[in-house]
mmCIF file of the N, C-alpha and C atoms, coordinates in Angstrom:
data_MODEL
# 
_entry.id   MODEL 
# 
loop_
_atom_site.group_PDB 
_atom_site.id 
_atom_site.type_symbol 
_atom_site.label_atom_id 
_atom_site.label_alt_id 
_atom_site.label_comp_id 
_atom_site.label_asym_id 
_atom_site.label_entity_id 
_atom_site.label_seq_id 
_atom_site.pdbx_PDB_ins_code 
_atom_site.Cartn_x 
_atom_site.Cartn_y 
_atom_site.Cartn_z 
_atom_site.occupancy 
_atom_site.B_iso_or_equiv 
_atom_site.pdbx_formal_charge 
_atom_site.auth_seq_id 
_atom_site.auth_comp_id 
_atom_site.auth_asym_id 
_atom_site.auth_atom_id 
_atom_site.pdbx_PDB_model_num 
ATOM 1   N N  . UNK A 1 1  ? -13.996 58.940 24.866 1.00 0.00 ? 1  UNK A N  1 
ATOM 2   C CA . UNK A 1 1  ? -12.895 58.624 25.765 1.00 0.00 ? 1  UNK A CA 1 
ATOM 3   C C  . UNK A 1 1  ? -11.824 59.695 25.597 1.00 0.00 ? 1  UNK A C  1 
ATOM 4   N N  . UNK A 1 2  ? -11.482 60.342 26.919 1.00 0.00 ? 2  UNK A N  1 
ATOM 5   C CA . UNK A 1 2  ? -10.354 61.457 26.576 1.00 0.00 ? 2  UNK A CA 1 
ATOM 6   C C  . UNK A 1 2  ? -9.265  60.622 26.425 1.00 0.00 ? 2  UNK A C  1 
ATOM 7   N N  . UNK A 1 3  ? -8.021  61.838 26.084 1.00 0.00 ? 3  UNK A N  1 
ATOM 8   C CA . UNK A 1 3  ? -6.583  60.855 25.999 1.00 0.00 ? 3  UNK A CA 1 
ATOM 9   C C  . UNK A 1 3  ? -6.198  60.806 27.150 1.00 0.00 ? 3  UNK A C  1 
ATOM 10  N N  . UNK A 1 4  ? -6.649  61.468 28.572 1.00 0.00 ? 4  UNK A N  1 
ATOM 11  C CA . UNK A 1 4  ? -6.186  60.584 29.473 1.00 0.00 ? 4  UNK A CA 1 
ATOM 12  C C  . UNK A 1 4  ? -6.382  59.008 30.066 1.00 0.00 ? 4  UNK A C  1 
ATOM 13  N N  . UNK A 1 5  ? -7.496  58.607 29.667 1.00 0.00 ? 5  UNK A N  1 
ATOM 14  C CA . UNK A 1 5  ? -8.044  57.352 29.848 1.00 0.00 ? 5  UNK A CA 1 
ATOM 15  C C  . UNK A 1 5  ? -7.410  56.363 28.730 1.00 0.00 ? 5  UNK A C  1 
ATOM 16  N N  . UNK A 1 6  ? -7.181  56.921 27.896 1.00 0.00 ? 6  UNK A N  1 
ATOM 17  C CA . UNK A 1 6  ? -6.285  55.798 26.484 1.00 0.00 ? 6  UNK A CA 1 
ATOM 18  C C  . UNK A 1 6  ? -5.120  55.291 27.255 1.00 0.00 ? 6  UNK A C  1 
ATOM 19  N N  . UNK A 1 7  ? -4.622  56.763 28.069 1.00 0.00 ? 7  UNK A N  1 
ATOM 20  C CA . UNK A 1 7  ? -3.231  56.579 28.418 1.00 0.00 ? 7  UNK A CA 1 
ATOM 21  C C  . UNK A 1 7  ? -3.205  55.320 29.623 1.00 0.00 ? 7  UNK A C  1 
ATOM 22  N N  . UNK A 1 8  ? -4.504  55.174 30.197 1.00 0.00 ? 8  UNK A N  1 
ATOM 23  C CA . UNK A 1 8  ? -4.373  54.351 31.406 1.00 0.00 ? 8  UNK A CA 1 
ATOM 24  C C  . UNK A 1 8  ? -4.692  52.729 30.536 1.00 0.00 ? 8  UNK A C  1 
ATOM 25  N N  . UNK A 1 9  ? -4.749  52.502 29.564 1.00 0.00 ? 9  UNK A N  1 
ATOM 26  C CA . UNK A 1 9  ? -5.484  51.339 29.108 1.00 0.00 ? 9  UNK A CA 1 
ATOM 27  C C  . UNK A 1 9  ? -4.249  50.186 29.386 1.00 0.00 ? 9  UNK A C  1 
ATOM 28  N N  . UNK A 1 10 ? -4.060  49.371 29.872 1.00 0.00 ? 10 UNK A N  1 
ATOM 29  C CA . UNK A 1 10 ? -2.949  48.215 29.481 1.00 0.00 ? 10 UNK A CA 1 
ATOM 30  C C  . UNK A 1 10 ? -3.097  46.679 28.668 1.00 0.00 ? 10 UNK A C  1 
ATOM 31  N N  . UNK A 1 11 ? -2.567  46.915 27.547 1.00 0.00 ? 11 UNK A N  1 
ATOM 32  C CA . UNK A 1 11 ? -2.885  45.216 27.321 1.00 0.00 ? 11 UNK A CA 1 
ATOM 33  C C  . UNK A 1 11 ? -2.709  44.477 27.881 1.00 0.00 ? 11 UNK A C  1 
ATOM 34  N N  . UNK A 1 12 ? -3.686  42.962 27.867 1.00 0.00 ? 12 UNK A N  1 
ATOM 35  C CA . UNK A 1 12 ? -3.297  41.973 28.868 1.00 0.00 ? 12 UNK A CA 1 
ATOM 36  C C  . UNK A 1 12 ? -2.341  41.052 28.615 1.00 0.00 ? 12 UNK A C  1 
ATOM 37  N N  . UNK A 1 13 ? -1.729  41.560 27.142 1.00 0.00 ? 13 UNK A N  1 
ATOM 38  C CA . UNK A 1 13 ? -0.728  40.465 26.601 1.00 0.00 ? 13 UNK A CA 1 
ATOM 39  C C  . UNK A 1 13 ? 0.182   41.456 25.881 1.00 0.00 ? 13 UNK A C  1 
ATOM 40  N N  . UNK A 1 14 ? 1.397   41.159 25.792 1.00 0.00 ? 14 UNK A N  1 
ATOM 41  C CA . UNK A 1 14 ? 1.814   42.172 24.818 1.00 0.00 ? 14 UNK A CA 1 
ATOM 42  C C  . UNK A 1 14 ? 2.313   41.858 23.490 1.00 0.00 ? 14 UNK A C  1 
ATOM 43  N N  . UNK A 1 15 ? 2.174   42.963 22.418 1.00 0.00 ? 15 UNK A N  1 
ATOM 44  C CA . UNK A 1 15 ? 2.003   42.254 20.943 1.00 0.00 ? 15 UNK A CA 1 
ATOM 45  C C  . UNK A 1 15 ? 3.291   41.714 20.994 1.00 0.00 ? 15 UNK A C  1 
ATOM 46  N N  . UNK A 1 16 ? 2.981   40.519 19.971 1.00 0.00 ? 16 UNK A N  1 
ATOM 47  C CA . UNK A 1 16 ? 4.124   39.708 19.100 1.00 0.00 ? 16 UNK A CA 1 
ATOM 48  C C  . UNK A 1 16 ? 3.790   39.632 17.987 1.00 0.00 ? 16 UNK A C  1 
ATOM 49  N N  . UNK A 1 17 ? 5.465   39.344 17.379 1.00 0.00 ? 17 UNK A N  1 
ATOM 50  C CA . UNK A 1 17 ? 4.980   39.042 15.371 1.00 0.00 ? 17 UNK A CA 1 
ATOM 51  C C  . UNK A 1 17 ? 4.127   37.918 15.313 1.00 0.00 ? 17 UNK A C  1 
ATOM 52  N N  . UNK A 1 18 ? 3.934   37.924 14.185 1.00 0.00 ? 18 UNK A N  1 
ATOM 53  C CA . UNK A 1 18 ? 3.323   36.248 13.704 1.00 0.00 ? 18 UNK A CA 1 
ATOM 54  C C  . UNK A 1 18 ? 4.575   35.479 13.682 1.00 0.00 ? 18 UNK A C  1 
ATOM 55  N N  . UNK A 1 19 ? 4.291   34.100 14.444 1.00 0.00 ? 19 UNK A N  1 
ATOM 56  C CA . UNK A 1 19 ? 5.559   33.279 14.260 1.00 0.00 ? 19 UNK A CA 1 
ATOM 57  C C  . UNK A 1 19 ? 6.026   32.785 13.067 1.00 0.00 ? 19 UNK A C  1 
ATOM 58  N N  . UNK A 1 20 ? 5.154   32.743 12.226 1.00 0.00 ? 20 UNK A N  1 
ATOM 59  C CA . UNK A 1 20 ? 5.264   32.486 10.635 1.00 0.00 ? 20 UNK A CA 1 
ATOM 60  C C  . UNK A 1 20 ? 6.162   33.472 9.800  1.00 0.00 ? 20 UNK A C  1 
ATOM 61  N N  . UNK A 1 21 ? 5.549   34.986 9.489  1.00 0.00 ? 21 UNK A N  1 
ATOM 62  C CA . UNK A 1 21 ? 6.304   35.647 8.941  1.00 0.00 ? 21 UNK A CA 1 
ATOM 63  C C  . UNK A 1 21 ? 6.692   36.856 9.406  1.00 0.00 ? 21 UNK A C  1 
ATOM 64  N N  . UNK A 1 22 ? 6.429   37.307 10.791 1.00 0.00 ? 22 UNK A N  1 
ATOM 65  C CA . UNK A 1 22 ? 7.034   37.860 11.674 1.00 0.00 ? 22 UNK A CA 1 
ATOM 66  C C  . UNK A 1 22 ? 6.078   39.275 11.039 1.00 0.00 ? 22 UNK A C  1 
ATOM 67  N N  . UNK A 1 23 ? 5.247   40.058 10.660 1.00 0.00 ? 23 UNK A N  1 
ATOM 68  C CA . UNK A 1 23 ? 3.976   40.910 10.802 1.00 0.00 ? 23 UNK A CA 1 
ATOM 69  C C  . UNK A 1 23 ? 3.769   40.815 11.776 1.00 0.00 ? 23 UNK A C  1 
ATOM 70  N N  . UNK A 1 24 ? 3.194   42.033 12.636 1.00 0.00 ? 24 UNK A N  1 
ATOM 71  C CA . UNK A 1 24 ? 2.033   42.355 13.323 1.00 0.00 ? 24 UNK A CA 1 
ATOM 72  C C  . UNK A 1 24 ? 0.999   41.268 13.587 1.00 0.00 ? 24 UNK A C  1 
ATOM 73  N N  . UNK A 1 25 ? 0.431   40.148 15.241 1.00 0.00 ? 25 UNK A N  1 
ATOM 74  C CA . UNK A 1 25 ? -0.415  39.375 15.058 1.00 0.00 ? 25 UNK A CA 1 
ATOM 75  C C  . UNK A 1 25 ? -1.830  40.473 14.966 1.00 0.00 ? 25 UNK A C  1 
ATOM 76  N N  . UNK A 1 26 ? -3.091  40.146 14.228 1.00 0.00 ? 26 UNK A N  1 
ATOM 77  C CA . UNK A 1 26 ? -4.265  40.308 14.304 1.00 0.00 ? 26 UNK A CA 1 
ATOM 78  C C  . UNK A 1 26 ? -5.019  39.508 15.206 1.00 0.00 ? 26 UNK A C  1 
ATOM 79  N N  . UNK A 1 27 ? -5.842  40.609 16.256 1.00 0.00 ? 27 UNK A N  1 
ATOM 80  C CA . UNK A 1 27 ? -7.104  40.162 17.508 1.00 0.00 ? 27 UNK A CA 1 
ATOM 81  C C  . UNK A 1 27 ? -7.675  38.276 16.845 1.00 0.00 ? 27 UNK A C  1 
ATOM 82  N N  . UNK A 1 28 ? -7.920  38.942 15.639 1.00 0.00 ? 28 UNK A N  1 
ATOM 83  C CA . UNK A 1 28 ? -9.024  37.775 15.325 1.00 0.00 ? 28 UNK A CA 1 
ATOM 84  C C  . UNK A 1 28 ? -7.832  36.584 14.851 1.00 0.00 ? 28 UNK A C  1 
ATOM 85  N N  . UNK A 1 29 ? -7.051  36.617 14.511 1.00 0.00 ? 29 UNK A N  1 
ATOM 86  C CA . UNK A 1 29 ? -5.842  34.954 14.277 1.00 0.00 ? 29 UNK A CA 1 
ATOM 87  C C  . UNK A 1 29 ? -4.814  35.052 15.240 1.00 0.00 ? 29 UNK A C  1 
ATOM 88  N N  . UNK A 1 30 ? -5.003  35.534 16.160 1.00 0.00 ? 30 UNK A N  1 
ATOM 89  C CA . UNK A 1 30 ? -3.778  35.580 17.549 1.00 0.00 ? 30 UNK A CA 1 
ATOM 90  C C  . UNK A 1 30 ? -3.268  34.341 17.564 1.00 0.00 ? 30 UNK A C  1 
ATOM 91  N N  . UNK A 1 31 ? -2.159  33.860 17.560 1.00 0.00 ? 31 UNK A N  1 
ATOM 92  C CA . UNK A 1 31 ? -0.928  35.071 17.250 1.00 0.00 ? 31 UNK A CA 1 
ATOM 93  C C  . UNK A 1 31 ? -0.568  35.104 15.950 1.00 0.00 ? 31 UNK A C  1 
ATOM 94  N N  . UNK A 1 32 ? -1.089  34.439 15.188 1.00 0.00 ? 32 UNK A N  1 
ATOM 95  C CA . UNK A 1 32 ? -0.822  35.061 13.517 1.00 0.00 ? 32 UNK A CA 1 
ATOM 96  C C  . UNK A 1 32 ? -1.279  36.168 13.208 1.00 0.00 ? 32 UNK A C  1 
ATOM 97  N N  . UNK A 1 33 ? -0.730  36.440 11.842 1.00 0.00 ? 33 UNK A N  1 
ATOM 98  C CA . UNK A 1 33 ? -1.275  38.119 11.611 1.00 0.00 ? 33 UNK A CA 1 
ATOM 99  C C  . UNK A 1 33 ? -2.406  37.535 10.267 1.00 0.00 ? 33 UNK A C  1 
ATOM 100 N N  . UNK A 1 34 ? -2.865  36.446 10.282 1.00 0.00 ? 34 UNK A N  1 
ATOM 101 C CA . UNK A 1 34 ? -3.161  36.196 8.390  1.00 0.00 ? 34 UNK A CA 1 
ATOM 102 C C  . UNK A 1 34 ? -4.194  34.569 8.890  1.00 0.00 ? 34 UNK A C  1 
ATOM 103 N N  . UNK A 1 35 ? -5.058  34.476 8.938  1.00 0.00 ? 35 UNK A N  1 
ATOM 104 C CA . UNK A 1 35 ? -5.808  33.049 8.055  1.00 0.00 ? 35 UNK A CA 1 
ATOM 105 C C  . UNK A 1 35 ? -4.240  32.299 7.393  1.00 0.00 ? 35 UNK A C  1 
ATOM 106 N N  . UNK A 1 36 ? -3.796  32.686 6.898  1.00 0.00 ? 36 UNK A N  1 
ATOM 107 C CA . UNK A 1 36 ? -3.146  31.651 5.643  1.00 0.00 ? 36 UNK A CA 1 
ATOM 108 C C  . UNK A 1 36 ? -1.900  31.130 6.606  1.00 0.00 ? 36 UNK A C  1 
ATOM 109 N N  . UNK A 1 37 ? -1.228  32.142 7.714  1.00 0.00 ? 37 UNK A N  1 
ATOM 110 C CA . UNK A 1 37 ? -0.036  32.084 8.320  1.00 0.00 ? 37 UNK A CA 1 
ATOM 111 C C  . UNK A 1 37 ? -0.916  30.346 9.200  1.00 0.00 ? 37 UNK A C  1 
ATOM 112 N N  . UNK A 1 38 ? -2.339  31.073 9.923  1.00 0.00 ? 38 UNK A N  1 
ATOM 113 C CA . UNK A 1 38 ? -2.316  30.130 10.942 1.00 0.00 ? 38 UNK A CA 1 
ATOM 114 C C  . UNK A 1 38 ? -2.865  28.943 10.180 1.00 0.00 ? 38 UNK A C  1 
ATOM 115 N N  . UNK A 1 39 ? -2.772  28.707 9.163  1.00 0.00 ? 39 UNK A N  1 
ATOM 116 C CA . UNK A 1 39 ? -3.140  27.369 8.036  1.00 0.00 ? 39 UNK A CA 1 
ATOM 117 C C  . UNK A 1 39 ? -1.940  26.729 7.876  1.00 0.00 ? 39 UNK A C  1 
ATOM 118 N N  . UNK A 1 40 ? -1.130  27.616 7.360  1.00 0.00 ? 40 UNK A N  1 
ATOM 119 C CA . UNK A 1 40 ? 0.899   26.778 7.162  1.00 0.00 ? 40 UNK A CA 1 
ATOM 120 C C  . UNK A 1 40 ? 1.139   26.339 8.738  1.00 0.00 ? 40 UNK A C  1 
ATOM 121 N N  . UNK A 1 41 ? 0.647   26.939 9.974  1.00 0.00 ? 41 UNK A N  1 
ATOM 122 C CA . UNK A 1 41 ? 0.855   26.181 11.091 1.00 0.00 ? 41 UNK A CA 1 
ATOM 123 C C  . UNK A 1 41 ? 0.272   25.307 11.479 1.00 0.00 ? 41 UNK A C  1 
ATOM 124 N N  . UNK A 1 42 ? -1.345  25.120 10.886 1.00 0.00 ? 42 UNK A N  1 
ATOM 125 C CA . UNK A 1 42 ? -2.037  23.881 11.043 1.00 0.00 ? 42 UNK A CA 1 
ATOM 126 C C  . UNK A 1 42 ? -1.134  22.588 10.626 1.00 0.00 ? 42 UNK A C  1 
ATOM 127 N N  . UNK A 1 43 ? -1.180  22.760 9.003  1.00 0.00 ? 43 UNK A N  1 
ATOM 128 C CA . UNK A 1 43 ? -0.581  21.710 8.405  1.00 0.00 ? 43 UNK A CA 1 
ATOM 129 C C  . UNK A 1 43 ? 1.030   21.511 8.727  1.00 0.00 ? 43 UNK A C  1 
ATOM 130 N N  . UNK A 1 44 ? 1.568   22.153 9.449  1.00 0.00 ? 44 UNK A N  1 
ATOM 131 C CA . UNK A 1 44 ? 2.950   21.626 9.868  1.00 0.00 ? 44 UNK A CA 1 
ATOM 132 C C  . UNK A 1 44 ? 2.926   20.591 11.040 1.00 0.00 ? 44 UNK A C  1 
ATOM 133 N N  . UNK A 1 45 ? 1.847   20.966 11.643 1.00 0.00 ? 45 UNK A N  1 
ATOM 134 C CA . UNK A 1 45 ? 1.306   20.071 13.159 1.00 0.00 ? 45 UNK A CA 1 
ATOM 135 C C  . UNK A 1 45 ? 0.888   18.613 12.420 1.00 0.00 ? 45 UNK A C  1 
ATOM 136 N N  . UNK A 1 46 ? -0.056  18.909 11.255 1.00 0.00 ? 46 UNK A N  1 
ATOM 137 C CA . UNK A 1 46 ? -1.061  17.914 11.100 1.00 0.00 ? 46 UNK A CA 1 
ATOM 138 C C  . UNK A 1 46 ? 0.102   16.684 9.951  1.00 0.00 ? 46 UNK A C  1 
ATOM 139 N N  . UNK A 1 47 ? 1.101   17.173 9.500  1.00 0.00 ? 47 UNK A N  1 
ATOM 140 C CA . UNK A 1 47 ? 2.214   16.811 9.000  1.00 0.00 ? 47 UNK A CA 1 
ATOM 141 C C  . UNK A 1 47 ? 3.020   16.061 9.960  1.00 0.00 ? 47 UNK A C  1 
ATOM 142 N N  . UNK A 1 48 ? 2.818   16.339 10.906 1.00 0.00 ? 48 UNK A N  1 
ATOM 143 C CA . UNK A 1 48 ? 4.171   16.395 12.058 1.00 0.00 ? 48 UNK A CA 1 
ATOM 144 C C  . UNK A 1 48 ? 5.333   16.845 12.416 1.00 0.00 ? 48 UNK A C  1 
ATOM 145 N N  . UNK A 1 49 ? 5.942   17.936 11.467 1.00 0.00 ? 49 UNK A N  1 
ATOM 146 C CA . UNK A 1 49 ? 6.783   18.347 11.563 1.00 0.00 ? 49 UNK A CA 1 
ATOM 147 C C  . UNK A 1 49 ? 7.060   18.762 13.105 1.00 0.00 ? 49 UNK A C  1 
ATOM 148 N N  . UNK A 1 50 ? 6.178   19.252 13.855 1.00 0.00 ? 50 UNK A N  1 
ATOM 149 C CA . UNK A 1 50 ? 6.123   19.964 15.436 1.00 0.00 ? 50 UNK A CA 1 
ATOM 150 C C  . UNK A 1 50 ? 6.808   17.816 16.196 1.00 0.00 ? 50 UNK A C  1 
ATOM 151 N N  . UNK A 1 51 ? 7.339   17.953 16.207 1.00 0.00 ? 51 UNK A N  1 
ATOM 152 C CA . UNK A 1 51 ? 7.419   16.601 17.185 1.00 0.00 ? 51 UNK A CA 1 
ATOM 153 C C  . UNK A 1 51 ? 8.453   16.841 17.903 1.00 0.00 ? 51 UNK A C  1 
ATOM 154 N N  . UNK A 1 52 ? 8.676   16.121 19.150 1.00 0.00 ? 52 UNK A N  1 
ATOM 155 C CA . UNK A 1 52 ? 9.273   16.026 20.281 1.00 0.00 ? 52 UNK A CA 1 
ATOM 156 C C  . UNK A 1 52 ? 9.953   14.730 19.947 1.00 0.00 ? 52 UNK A C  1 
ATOM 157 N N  . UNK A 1 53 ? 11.210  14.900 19.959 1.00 0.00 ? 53 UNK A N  1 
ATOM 158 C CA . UNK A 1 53 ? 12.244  13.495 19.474 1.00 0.00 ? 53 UNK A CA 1 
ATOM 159 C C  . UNK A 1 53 ? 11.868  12.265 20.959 1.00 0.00 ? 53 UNK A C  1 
ATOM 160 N N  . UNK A 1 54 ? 11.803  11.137 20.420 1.00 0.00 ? 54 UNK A N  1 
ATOM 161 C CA . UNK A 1 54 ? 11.832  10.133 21.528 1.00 0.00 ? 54 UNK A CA 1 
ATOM 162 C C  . UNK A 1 54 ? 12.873  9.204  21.186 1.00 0.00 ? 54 UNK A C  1 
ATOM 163 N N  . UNK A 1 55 ? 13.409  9.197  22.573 1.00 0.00 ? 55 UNK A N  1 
ATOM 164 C CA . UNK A 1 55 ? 14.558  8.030  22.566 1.00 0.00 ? 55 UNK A CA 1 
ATOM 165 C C  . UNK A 1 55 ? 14.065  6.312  22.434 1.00 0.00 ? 55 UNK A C  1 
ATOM 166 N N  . UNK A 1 56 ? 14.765  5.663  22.043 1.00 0.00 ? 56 UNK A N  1 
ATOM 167 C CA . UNK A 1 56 ? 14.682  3.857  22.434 1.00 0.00 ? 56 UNK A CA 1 
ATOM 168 C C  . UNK A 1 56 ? 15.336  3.790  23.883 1.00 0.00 ? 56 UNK A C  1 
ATOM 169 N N  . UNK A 1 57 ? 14.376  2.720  24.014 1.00 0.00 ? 57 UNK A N  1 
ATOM 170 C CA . UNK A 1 57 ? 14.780  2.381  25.318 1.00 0.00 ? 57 UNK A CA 1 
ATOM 171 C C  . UNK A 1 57 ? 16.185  1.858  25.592 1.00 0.00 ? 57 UNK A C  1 
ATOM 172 N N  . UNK A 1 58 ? 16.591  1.080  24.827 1.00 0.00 ? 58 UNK A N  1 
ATOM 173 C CA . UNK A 1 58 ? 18.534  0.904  24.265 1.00 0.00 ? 58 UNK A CA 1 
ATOM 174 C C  . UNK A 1 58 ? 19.145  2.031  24.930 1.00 0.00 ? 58 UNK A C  1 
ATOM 175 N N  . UNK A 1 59 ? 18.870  3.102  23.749 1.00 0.00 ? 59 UNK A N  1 
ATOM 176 C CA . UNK A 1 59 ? 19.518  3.738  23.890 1.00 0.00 ? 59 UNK A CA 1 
ATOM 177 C C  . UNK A 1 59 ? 19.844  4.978  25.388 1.00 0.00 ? 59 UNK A C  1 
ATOM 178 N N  . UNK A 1 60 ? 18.197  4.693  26.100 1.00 0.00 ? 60 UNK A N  1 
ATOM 179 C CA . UNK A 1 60 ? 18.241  5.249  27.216 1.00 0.00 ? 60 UNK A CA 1 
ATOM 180 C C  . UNK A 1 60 ? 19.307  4.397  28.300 1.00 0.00 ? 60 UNK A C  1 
ATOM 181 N N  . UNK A 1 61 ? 19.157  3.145  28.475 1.00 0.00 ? 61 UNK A N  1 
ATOM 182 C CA . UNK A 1 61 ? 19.455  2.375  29.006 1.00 0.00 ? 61 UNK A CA 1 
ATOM 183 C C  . UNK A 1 61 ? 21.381  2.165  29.069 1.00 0.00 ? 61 UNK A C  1 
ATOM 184 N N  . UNK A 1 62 ? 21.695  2.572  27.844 1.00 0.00 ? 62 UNK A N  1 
ATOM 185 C CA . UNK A 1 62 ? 23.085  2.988  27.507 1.00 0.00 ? 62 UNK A CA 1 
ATOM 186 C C  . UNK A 1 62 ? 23.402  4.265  28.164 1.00 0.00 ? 62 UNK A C  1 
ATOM 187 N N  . UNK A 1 63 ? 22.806  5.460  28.502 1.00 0.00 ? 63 UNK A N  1 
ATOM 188 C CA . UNK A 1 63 ? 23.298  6.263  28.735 1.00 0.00 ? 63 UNK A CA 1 
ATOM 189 C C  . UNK A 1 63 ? 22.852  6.782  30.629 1.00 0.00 ? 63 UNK A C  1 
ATOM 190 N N  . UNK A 1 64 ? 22.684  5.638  31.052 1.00 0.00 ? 64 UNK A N  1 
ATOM 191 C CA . UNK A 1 64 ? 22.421  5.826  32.281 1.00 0.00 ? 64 UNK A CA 1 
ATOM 192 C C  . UNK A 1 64 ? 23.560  5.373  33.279 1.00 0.00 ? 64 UNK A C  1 
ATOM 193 N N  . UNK A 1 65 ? 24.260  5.517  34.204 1.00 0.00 ? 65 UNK A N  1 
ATOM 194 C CA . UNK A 1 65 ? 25.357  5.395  34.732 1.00 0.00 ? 65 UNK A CA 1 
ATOM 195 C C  . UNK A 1 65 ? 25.324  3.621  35.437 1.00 0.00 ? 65 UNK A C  1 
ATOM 196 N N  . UNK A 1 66 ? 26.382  2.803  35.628 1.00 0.00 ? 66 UNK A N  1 
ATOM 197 C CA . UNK A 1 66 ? 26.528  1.427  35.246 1.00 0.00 ? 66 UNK A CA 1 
ATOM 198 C C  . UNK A 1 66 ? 25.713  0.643  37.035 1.00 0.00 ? 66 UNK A C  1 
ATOM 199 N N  . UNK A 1 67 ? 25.596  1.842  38.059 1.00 0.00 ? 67 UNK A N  1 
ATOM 200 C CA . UNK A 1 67 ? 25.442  1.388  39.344 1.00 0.00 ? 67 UNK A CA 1 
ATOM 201 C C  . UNK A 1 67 ? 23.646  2.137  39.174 1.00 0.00 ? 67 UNK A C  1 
ATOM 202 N N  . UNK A 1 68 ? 23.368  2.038  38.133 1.00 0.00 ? 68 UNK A N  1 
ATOM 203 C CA . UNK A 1 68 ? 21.600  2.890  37.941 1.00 0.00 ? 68 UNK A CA 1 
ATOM 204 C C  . UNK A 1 68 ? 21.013  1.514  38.064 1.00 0.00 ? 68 UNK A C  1 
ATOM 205 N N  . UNK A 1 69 ? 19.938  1.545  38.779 1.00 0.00 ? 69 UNK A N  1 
ATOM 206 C CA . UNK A 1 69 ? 18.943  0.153  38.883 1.00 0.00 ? 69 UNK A CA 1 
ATOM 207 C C  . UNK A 1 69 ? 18.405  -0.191 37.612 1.00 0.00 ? 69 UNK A C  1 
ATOM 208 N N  . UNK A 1 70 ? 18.140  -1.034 37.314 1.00 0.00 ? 70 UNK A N  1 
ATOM 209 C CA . UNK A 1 70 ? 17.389  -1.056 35.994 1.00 0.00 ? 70 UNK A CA 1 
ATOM 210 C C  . UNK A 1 70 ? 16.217  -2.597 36.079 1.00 0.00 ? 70 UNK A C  1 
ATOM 211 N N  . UNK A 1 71 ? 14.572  -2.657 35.745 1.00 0.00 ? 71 UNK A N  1 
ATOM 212 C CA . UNK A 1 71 ? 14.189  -3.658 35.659 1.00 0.00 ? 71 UNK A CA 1 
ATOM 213 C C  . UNK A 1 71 ? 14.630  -4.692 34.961 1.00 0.00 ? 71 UNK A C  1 
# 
């Protein structure tokens, strides 16, 4: 392959760190750069730390304006 053809190549994504410790990601653990990075992200999921806060219904119900329909 000459270097003009390198020059035409485009990635289809463009690099990012590892979200873990911010390295270079590697092809084979995209987007981690490490086995071990995308393991501390397994077990943060499998922990739950990754969660999406949910309200009570109370408390939804409180913060909805006093002319809002409600069942």
């Amino acid at each position: 392959m000459s270097n003009d053809n390198k020059a035409q190549i485009v990635p289809l994504r463009p690099k990012r760190p590892c979200p873990e410790c911010g390295k270079p990601a590697l092809r084979e653990t995209y987007p981690f750069c490490s086995k071990r990075c995308k393991d501390i992200d397994l077990n943060r999921w499998l922990k739950g730390a990754y969660a999406i806060p949910v309200r009570d219904d109370e408390e939804e119900a409180e913060s909805l304006p006093d002319n809002f329909p409600q069942d």
